[in-house]
C-alpha positions as CSV (number, residue, x, y, z in Angstrom):
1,X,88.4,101.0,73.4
2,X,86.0,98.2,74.7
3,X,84.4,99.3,77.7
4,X,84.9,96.7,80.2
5,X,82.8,96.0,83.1
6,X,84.9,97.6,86.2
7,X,85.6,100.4,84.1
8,X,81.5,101.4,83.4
9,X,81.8,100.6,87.2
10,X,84.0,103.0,87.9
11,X,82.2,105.6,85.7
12,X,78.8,104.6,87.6
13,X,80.4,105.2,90.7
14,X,81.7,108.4,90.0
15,X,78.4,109.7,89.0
16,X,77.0,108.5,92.0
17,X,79.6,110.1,94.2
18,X,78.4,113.4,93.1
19,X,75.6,113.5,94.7
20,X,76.0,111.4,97.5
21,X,78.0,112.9,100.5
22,X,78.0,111.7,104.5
23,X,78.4,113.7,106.6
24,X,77.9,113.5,110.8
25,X,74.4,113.4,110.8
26,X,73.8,111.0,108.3
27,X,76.5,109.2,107.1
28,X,77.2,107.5,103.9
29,X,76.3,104.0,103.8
30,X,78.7,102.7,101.8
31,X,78.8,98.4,99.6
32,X,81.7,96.5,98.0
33,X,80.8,93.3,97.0
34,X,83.4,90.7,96.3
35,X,82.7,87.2,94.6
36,X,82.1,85.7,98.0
37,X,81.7,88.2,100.7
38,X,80.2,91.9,101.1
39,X,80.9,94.5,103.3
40,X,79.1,97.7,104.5
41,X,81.0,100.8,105.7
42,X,79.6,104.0,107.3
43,X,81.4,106.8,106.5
44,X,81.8,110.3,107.4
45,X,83.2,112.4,104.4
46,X,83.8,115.7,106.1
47,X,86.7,113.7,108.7
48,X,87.2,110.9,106.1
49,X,86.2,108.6,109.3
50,X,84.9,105.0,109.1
51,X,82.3,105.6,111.5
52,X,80.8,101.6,111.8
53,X,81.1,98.5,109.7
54,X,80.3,94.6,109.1
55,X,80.6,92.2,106.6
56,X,80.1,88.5,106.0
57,X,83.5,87.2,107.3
58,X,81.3,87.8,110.7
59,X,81.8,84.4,112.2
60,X,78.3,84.3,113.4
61,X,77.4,84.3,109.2
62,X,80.2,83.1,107.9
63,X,79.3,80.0,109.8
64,X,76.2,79.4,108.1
65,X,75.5,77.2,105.0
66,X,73.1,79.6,103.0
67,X,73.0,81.2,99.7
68,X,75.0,85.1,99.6
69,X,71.9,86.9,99.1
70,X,70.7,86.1,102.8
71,X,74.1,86.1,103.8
72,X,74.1,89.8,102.4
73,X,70.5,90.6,104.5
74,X,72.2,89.2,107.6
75,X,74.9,91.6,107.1
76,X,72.2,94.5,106.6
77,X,70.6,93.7,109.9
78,X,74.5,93.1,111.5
79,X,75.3,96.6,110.2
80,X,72.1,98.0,111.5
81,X,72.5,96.8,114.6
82,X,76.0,98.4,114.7
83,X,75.0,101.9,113.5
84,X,72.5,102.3,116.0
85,X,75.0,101.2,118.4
86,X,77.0,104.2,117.2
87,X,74.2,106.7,117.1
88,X,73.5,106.6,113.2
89,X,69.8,106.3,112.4
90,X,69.6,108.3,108.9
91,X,72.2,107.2,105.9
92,X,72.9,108.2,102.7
93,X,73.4,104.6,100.7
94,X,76.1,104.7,98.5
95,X,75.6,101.1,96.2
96,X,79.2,102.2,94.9
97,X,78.6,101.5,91.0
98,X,76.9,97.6,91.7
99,X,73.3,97.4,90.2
100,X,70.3,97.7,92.6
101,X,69.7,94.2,92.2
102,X,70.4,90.7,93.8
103,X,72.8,90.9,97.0
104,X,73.1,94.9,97.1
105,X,69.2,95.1,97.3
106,X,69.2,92.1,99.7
107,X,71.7,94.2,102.0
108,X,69.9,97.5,101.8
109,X,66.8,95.6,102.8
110,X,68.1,93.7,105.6
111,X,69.7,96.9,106.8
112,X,66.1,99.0,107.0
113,X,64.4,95.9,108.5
114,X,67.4,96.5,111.5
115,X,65.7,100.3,111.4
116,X,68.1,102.3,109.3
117,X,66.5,104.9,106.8
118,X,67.3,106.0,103.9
């Protein structure tokens, strides 16, 4: 069987999942990245709760004519802004199975320049 690339995706993510877990306190912070937009979720696993998001379809970003990787810090700093709107301060970051690299590190960035650790 050739291992293809959303299939050593999915086998990436699963070993992540073991370890990370969101709960109230500090939720999981948690990436998809599409061909042209990411997203950022904060979830609670223990009530299976969406607890804040953002993405790039944000009209405010969406509007803009730059590359995705600053599109994807904008979106860290949108969904910073939103978490401490909704309490969060402390999060678990959950890069779902995407390398550390390019627009995921560019979000995670963004997001502790808005004041989120993790």
């Amino acid at each position: 069987m050739a291992i293809t690339k959303s299939y050593r995706r999915e086998r990436i993510k699963k070993r992540i999942r073991k370890v990370v877990y969101g709960d109230t306190s500090s939720p999981r912070m948690s990436v998809f990245r599409s061909n042209k937009d990411i997203y950022v979720q904060f979830i609670d696993d223990n009530s299976g709760k969406t607890l804040a998001s953002a993405s790039s379809k944000v009209k405010d970003i969406a509007a803009q004519t730059i590359n995705k990787t600053e599109k994807a810090r904008m979106v860290g700093k949108l969904a910073a802004e939103k978490a401490k709107a909704a309490g969060i301060s402390i999060v678990k970051f959950d890069r779902n199975g995407y390398l550390y690299h390019g627009r995921v590190k560019a979000l995670a960035e963004g997001a502790r320049e808005g004041g989120l650790q993790f």
